[in-house]
C-alpha atoms as one frame of an Amber mdcrd trajectory, in Angstrom:
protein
   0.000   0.000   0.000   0.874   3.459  -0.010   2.750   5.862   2.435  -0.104
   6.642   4.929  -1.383   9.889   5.480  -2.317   9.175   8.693  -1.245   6.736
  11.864  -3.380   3.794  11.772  -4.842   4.278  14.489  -6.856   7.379  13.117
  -8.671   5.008  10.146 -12.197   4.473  10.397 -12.871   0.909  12.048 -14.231
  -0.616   8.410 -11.074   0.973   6.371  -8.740  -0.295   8.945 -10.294  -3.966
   8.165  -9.940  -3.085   4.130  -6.360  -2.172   4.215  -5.699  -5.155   6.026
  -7.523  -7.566   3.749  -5.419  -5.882   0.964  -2.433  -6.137   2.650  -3.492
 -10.040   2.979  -3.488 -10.359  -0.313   0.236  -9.748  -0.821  -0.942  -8.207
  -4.484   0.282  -4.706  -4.213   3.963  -4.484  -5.486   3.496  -8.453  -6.861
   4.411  -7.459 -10.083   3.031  -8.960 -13.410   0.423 -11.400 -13.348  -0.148
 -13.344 -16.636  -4.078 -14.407 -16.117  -5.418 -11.250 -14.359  -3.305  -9.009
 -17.493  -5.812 -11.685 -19.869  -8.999 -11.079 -17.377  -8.265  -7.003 -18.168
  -7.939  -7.979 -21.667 -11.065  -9.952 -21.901 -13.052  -7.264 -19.927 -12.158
  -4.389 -22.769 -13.538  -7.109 -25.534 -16.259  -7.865 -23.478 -17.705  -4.454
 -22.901 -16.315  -3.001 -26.307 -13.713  -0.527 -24.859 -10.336   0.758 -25.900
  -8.933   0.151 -22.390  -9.482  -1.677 -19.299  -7.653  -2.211 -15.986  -7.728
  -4.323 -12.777  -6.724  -1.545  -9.812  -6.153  -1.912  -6.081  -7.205   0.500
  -4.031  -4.565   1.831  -0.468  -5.022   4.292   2.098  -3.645   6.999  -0.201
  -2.931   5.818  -4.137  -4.584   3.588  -6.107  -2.315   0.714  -7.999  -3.131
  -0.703 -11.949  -2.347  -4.268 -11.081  -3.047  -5.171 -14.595  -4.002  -2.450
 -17.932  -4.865  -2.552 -21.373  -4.807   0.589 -23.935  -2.329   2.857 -21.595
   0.551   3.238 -19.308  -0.116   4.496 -16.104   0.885   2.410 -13.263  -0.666
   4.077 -10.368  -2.494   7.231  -9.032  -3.640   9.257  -6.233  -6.586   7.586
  -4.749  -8.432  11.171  -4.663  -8.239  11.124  -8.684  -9.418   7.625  -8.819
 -12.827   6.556 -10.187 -12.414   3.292  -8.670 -11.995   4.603  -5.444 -16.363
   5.016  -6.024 -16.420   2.377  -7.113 -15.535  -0.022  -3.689 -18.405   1.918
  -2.013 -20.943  -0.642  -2.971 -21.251  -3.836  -4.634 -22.709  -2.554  -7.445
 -21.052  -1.851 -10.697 -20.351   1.989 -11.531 -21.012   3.105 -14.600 -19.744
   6.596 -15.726 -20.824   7.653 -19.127 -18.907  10.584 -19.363 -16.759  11.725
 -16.944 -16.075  15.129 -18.262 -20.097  15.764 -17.615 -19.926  14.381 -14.086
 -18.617  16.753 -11.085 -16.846  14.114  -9.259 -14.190  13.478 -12.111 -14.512
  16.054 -14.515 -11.055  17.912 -12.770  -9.420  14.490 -11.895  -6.094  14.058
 -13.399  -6.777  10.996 -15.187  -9.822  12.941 -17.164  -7.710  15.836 -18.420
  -4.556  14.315 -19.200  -3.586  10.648 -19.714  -5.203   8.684 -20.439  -8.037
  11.118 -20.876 -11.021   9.023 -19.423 -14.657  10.161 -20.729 -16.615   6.864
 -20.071 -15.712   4.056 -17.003 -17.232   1.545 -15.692 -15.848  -1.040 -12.815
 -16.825  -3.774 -10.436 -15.261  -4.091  -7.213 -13.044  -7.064  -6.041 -14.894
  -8.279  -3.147 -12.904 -10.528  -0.668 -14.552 -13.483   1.115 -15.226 -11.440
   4.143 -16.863  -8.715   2.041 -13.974  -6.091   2.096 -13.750  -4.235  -1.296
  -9.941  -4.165  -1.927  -9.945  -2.929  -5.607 -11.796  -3.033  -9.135 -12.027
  -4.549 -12.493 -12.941  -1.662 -14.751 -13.491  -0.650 -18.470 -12.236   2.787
 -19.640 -12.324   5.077 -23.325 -11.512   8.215 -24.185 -14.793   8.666 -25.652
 -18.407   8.742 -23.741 -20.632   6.056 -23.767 -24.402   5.816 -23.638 -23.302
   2.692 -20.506 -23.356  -1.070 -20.569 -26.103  -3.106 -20.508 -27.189  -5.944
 -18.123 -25.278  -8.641 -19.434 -21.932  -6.657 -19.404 -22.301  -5.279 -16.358
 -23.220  -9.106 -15.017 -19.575 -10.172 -16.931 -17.870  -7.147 -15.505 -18.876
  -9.034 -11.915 -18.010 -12.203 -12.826 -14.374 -10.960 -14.061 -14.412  -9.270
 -10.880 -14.926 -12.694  -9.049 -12.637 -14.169 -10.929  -9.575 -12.103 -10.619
 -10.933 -12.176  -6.714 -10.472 -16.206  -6.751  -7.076 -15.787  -8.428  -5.777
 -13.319  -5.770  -6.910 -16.130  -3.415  -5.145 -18.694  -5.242  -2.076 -16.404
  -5.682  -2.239 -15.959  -1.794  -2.571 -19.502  -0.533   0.335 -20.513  -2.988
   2.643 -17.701  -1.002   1.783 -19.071   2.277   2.198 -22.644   0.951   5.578
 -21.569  -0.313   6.438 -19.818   2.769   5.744 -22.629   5.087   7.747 -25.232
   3.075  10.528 -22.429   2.698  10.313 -22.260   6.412  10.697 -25.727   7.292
  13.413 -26.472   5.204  15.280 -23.490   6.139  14.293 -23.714   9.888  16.781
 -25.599  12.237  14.047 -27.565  14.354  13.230 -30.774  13.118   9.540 -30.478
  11.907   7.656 -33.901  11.669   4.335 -35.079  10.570   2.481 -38.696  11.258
  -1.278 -39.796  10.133  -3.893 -42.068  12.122  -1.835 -44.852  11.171   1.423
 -43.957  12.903   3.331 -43.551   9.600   5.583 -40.516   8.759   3.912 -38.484
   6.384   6.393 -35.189   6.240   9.818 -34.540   7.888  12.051 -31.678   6.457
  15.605 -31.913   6.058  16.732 -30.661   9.352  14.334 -33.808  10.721  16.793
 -36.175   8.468  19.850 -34.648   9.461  18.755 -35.302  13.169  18.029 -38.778
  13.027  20.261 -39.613  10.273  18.210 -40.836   7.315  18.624 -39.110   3.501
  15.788 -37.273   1.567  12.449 -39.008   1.505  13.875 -41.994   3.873  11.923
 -41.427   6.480   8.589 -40.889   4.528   6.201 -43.682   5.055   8.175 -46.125
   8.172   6.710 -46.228  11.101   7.413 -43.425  13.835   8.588 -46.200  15.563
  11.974 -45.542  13.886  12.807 -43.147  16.300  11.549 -44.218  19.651  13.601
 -46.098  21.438  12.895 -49.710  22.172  12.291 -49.758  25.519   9.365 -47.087
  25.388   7.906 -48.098  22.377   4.851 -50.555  23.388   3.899 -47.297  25.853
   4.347 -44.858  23.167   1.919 -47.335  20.787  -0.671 -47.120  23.726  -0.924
 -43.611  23.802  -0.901 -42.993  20.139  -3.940 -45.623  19.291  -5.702 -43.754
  22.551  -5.250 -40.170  20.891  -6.230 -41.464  17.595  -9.734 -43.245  18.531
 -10.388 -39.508  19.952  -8.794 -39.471  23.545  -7.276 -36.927  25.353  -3.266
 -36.674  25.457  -1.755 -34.634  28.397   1.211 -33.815  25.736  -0.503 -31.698
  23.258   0.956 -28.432  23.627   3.416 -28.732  25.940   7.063 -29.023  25.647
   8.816 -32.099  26.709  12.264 -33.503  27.282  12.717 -37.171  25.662  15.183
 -39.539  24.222  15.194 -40.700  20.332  16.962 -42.882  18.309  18.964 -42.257
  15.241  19.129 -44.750  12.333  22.611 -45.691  13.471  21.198 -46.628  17.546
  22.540 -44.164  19.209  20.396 -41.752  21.152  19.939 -38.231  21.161  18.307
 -35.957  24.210  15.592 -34.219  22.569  12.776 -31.329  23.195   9.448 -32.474
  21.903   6.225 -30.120  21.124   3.165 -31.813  20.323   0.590 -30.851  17.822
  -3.041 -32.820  16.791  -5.704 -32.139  14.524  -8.326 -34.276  12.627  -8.856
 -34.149   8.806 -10.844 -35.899   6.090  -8.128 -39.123   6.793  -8.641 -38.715
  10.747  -5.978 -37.924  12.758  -3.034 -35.901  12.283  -0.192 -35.517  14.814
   2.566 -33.152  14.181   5.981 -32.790  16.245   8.417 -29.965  16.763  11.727
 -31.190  17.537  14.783 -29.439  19.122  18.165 -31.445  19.806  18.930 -30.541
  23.200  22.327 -32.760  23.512  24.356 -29.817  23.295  22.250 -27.508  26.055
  22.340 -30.534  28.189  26.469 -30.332  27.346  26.189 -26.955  28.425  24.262
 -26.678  31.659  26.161 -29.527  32.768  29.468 -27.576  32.358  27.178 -24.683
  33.902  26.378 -26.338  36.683  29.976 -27.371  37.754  31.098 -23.614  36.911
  28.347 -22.538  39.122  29.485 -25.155  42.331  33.504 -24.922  41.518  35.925
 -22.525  41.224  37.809 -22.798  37.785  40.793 -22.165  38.926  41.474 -24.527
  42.065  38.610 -27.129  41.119  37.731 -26.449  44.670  33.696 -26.088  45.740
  33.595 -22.220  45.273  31.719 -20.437  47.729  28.107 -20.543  47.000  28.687
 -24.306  46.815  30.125 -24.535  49.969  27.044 -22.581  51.692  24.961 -24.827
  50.777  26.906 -27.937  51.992  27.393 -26.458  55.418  23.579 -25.786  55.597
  23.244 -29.182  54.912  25.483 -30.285  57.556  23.896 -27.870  59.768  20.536
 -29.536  59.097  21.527 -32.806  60.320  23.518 -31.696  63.396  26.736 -29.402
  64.102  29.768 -28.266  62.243  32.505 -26.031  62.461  33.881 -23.592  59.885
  37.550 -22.105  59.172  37.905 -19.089  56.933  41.623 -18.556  56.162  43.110
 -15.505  54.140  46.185 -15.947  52.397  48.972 -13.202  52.527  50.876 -13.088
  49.637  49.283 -14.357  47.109  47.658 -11.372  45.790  51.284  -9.925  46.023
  52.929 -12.583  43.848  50.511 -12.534  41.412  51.006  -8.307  40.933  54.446
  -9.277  40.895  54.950 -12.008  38.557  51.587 -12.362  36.938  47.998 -13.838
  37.506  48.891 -17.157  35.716  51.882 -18.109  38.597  49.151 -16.423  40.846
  47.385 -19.013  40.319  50.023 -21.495  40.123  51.070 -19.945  43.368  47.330
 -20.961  45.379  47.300 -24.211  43.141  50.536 -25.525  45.263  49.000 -24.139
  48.182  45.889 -26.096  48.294  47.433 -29.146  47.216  50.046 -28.601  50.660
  46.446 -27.888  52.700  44.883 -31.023  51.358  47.794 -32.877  52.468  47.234
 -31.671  55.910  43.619 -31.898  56.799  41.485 -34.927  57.566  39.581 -36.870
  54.922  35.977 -35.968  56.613  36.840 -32.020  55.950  35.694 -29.882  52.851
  38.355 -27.184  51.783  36.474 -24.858  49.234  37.399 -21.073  47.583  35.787
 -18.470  49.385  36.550 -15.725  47.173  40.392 -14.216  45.322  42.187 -14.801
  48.848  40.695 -16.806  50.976  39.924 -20.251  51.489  36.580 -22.353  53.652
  37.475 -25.575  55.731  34.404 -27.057  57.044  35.362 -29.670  59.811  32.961
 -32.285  61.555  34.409 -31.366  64.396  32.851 -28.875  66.628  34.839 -28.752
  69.897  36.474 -25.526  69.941  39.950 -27.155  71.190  40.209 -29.293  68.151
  39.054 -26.874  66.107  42.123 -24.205  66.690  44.084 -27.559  66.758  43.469
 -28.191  63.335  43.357 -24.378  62.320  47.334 -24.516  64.271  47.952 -27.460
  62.017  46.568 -25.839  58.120  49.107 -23.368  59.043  52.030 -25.636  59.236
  51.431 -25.813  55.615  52.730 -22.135  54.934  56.153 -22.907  57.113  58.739
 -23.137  53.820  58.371 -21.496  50.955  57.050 -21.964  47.803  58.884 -22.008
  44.315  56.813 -20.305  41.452  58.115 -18.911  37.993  61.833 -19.245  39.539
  61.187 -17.615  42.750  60.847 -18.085  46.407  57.711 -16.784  47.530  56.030
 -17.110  51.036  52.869 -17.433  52.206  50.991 -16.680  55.364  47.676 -17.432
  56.894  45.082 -15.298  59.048  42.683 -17.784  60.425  38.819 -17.234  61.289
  36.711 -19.946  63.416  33.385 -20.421  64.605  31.003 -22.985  65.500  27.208
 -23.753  64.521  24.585 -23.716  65.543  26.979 -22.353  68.726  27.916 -19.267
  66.855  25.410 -18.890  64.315  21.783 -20.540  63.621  22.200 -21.560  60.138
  24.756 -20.997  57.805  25.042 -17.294  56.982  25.528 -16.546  60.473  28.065
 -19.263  61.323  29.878 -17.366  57.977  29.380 -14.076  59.180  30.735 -15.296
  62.822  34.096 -16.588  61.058  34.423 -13.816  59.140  34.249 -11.365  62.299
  36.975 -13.704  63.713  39.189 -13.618  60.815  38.826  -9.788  60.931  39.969
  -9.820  64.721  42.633 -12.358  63.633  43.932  -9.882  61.230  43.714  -7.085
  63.161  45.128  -8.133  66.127  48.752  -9.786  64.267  50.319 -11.173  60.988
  48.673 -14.166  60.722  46.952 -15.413  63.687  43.914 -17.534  64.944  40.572
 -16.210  66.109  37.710 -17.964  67.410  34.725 -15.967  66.881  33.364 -14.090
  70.089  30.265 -12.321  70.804  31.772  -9.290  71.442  33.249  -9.246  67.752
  30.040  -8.782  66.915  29.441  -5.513  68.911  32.685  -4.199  67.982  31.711
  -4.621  64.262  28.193  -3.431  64.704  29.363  -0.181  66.718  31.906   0.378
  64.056  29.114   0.615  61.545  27.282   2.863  63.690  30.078   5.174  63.916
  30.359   4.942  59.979  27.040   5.930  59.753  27.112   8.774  62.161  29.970
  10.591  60.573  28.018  10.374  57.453  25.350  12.001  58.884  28.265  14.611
  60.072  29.086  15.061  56.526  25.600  15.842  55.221  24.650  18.020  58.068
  27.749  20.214  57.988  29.063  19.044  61.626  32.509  18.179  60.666  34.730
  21.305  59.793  38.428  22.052  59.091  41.526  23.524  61.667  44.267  25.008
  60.514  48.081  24.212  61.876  50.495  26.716  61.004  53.889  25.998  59.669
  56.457  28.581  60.283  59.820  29.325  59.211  62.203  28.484  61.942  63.830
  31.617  62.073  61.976  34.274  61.321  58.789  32.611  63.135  56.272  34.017
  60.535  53.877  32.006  58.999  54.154  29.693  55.573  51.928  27.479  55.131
  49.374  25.659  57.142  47.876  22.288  57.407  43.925  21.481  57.395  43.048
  18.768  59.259  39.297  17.634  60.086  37.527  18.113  63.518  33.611  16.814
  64.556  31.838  19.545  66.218  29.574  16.667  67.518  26.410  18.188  68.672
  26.493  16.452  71.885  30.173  15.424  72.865  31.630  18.742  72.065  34.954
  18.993  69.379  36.336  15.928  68.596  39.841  14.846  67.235  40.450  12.852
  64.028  41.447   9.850  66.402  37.713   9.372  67.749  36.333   8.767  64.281
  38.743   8.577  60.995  39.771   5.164  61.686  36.522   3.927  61.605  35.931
   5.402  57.713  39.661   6.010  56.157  38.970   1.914  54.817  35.403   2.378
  53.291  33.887   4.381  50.966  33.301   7.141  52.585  36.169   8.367  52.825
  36.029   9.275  49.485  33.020  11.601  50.475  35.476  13.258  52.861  38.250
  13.798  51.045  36.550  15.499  48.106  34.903  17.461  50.566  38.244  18.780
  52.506  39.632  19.487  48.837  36.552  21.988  48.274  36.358  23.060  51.917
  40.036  24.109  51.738  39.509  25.778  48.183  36.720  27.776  49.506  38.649
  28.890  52.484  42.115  29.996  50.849  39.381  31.749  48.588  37.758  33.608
  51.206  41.226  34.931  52.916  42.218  35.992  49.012  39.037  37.959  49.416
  39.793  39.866  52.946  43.206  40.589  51.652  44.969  38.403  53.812  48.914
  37.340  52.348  48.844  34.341  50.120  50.432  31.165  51.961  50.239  27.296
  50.955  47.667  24.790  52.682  48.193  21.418  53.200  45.226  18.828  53.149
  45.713  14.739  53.536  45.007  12.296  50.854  42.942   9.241  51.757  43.264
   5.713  49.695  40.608   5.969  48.235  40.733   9.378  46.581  43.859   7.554
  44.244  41.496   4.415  43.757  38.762   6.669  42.181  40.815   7.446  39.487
  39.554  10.961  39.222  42.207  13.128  41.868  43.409  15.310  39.237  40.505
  16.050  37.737  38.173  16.657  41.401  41.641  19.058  42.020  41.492  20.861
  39.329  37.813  21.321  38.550  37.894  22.729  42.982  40.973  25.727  41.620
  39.169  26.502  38.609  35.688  26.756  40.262  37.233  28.713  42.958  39.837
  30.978  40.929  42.606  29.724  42.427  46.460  29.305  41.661  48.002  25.673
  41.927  50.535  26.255  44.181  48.130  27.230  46.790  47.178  23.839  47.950
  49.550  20.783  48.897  48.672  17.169  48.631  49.868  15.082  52.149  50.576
  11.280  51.063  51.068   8.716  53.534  53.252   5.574  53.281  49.993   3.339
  53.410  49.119   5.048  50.165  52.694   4.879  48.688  52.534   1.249  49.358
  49.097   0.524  47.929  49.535   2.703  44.273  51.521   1.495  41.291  52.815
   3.767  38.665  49.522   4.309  36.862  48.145   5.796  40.079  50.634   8.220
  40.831  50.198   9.642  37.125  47.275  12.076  38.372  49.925  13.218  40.972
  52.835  13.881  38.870  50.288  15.789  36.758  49.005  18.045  39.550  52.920
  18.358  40.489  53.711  19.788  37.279  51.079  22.330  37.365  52.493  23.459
  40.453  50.650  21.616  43.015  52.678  20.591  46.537  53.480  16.504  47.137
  54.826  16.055  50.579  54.934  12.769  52.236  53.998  12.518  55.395  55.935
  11.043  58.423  58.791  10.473  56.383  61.231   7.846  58.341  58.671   5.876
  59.756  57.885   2.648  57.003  60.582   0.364  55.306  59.654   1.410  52.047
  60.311   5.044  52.287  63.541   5.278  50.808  61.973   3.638  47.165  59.247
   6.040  47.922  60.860   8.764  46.980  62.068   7.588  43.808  58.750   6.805
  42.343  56.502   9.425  43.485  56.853  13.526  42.227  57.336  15.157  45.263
  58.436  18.195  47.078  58.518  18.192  50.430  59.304  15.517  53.289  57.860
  16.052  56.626  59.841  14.622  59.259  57.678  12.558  61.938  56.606  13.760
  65.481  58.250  11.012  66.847  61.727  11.398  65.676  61.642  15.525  66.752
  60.498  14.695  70.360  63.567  12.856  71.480  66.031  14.641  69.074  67.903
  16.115  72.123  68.147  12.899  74.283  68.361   9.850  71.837  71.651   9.962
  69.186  69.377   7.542  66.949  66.538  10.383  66.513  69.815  13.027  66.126
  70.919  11.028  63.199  67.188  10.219  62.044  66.624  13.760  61.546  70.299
  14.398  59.935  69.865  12.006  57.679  66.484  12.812  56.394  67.509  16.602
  55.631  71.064  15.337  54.047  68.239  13.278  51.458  66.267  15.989  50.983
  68.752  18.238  50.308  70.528  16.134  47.731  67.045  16.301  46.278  66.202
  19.617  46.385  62.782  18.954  48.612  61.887  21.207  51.840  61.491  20.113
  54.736  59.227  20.580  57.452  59.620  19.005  61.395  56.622  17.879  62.809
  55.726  18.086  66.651  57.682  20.667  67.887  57.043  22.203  71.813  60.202
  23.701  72.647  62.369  26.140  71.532  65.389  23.616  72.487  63.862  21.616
  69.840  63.978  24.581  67.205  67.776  25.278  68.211  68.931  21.774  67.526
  66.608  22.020  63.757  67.912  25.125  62.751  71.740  23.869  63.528  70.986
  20.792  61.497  69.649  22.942  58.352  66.283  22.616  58.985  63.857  25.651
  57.664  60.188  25.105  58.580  58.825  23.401  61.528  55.015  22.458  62.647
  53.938  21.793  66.182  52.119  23.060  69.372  55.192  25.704  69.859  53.533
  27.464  67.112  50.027  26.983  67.789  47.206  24.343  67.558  45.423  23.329
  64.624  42.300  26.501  64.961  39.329  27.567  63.554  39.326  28.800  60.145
  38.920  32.157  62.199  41.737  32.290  64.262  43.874  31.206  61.370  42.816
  34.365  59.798  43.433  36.650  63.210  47.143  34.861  63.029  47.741  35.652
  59.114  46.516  39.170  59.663  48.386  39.801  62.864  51.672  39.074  60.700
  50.494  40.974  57.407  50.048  44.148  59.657  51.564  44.665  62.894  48.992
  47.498  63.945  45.521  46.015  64.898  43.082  45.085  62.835  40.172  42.655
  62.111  40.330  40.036  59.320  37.680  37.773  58.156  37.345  34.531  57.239
């Protein structure tokens, strides 16, 4: 049909039904048709006319499927005479059209091919749609036709009618066999006597046979033997008219191929009765390789494929089990090192690496326990066992295993073990709480030293559960504006004035009053929100520095701490810059504090975002430089530019030759790498002495002052801008 002037759904109910018919008849756009081109033929010699056409009428043109006398292969419907025509079932007769008002303007009356006299039946479908016409036409008028033409005129229109119908049954008959012998189901058909009667080719490559094979054996052929005296039953019951509970539904069976060998299929049955009774038709699926498939599923889904071991779904489930019947006892283990080796040397002798170390575990436990893979670095045991004695006895004994070392890709590597136990239903009431219990317990374990042994306690519980509560508290901090930002000056050790400062985060708790870093960041600086914090202290500060560039207060550097998670985001430099530009701000305002935890826990990739901040003019100091074995490679790897010796080093400087040579040492590196320095902790002026003999510049500490309020900060900056008083503000 034609483009459509309108949606669909605006068509008149009885239209709607005539474009549908039409587009039913597949017709339109068919091209040539020999026997309707003869039927237009016949209909000009019948009725004595120069021209003649067969037309099918759309939402919005009208189509010549088949002309005599002229050219024209389709219209508008609006200049179409036929278009009158399907508005009864009458012929229309027009004797001249250049007389009549309803075509005398139509396109097809003043120019090609210049219509003065039509007449036309309509093609009437079998549910009484009118779909198109058969019609005479001549470029002269014409008194009309008489009875007997206008009766043939019908009975061409009837017959073109029953060749569309023909036309359109031989398209769906064509379709379906094009179907099933391009479909990949096997499609078969059996009469009332149980013999094949039609199987396409996919149903002969199934079951093995060549083309036509099949056609006229018994169904038999591919049932197996066992189940075909039951099958026999059921199809002489369905075909003397009984019920079968398989029609329409989808079934899993077995058949047999011509060679014997069976084949899982999926069956879908289909009946009907005919003139030759009746007829039972099968759609067939083989299944073998889905059954291939979820059976390798299923053992993915139970086992971990890298250790073979049950993985840790798997594992629940057999400890509820266990559970079910009685008591058990459950060991969860992390492994140190592994992840390590497999940075190190790659994730293929990672795995090599915890493939030796189960096989040494398995060696070492009892035959009655199940060792599974709890997740990347740790390991289940489940023990029959449930005395707690025994049970540390045995968690004593798994880590035996990790007492040499282990040789992977040419290298030593050890391995350690953190160990996690609990008891059900003592510790837990099913199996997700006797889990949760170890898990607590290999938290403690961890927390308390390298590698120890936990049994769970109920007071692991409350320490978890008021850690969570704190969590969510400071949270609530964040969002309600409770926590805020102090300032600690640094100064310059001989002069005394004031450059630079660092911000670090109080809680003005509503209720307890001020409180120190120590009462709360310990409970976040591992989770995710301290990611929420630190962006926040990078705007906080931003906005601050901004506010004192307002007041007119001098221009000095502030230092903020990074938290582990602000490098695992991935995003540092750009949260950085985004806070100077938003706030007009040069770089080299703000400084970056890095800790060795972070320096440990960031490869080169991470420290990228630094080294670009670095270059723009951003500070990188690390932070209690001297204190962690790997500060020395620190230095090498990340961009930085200041080291800030620790607290503890400065307090006994004057008493203890170690600190003395601490402290020399540290400025003698720095130095040699052109990075400041600032001392942290100072309280005496003893203290300052001994720094400023040794070469150091800047110092930090309560000699100076106390980290203050954004305020006082301001009073301090002011005091040293202009020695007469005056007020600043923040």
């Amino acid at each position: 049909m034609g483009k459509s002037a309108a949606p669909d759904d605006f068509l008149e109910p009885g239209e709607r039904a005539r474009l549908r018919e039409l587009a039913a008849s597949r017709a339109v756009g068919s091209g040539p048709d020999p026997l309707i081109d003869r039927i237009a033929a016949l209909a000009a010699a019948l009725c004595g006319t120069s021209q003649a056409a067969v037309t099918l009428i759309g939402e919005d043109r009208q189509w010549f499927k088949a002309r005599v006398g002229f050219d024209l292969a389709e219209s508008a419907r609006a200049d179409s005479f036929c278009t009158h025509t399907i508005r009864d079932d009458a012929v229309m007769v027009v004797p001249d059209a250049a007389e009549d008002p309803r075509f005398r303007d139509s396109p097809l009356v003043t120019g090609d091919p210049r219509v003065r006299f039509y007449a036309g039946a309509p093609l009437i479908t079998a549910t009484g749609q009118r779909i198109g016409a058969v019609c005479v036409l001549d470029p002269e008028p014409r008194p009309g036709l008489d009875a007997e033409q206008c009766a043939r005129l019908a009975e061409l229109a009837r017959l073109v009618m029953a060749e569309l119908d023909l036309r359109r049954d031989n398209l769906r008959r064509d379709d379906v066999a094009r179907f099933a012998a391009a479909t990949t189901f096997a499609l078969l058909g059996v009469g009332a006597d149980g013999l094949i009667t039609y199987v396409n080719e996919a149903g002969e490559r199934l079951f093995g046979y060549g083309p036509g094979e099949m056609i006229g054996q018994p169904v038999d052929i591919i049932v197996p033997p066992g189940m075909r005296a039951r099958h026999r039953d059921g199809f002489a019951r369905l075909a003397a008219g009984g019920e079968s509970r398989l029609i329409g539904k989808t079934v899993q069976v077995t058949a047999v191929r011509r060679d014997g060998s069976e084949v899982p299929i999926e069956l879908t049955l289909s009946a009907w009765r005919g003139a030759e009774g009746v007829g039972i038709g099968a759609v067939i699926c083989d299944v073998s390789e889905r059954q291939a498939r979820d059976a390798r599923l299923l053992n993915l889904a139970h086992h971990d494929p890298v250790t073979g071991l049950p993985n840790r779904g798997h594992f629940t489930s057999l400890l509820a089990a266990r559970l079910a019947e009685g008591t058990a006892a459950v060991l969860l283990m992390h492994l140190d090192g592994v992840q390590e080796a497999s940075d190190d040397l790659g994730s293929a002798a990672g795995d090599a690496l915890l493939q030796a170390v189960i096989i040494r575990l398995l060696a070492r436990m009892e035959a009655a326990a199940t060792l599974a893979r709890w997740d990347g670095d740790r390991l289940a045991v489940m023990l029959p066992d449930p005395d707690p004695t025994g049970l540390l006895r045995a968690a004593c004994t798994l880590q035996d295993a990790f007492a040499g070392a282990f040789e992977i890709g040419g290298r030593s590597v050890h391995v350690g073990a953190s160990i996690g136990a609990a008891v059900g239903p003592l510790h837990g009431r099913d199996a997700g709480e006797v889990l949760a219990s170890a898990d607590l317990a290999l938290m403690s374990a961890r927390q308390a030293s390298a590698r120890g042994v936990r049994l769970y306690e109920p007071a692991m519980r409350e320490q978890v559960a008021s850690r969570r509560a704190l969590q969510d508290a400071v949270r609530r901090a964040l969002e309600s504006r409770e926590l805020v930002l102090h300032y600690q000056p640094q100064v310059d050790l001989r002069s005394g004035r004031i450059v630079g400062a660092e911000a670090l985060v109080r809680w003005q708790h509503p209720e307890r009053g001020l409180l120190l870093p120590g009462a709360f960041l310990p409970a976040v600086e591992s989770t995710a929100l301290a990611l929420h914090l630190g962006w926040w202290t990078i705007d906080e500060v931003c906005r601050q520095i901004a506010a004192w560039r307002a007041a007119g207060l001098p221009r000095t550097r502030i230092a903020l701490n990074l938290y582990a998670a602000q490098f695992r985001a991935g995003t540092l430099a750009q949260i950085i810059e985004e806070a100077l530009h938003r706030y007009r701000l040069p770089a080299d305002v703000l400084e970056l504090e890095i800790t060795e935890t972070i320096a440990l826990q960031n490869d080169g990739a991470d420290i990228e975002p630094i080294r670009a901040l670095q270059a723009r003019g951003v500070g990188v100091a690390f932070d209690d430089f001297g204190t962690g074995y790997a500060a020395l490679s620190t230095l090498k790897r990340f961009p930085l530019t200041k080291l800030k010796i620790d607290r503890s080093f400065v307090r006994d400087l004057l008493s203890d030759p170690h600190d003395e040579a601490i402290v020399g040492a540290v400025l003698a590196i720095a130095g040699r790498l052109g990075l400041d320095v600032v001392a942290e902790g100072i309280e005496t002026q003893e203290q300052v002495a001994a720094l400023r003999r040794m070469g150091c510049k800047a110092g930090q500490g309560f000699l100076f002052g106390r980290a203050m309020p954004p305020e006082a900060f301001a009073h301090r900056l002011a005091a040293e801008a202009d020695p007469l008083p005056r007020t600043a503000t923040a």
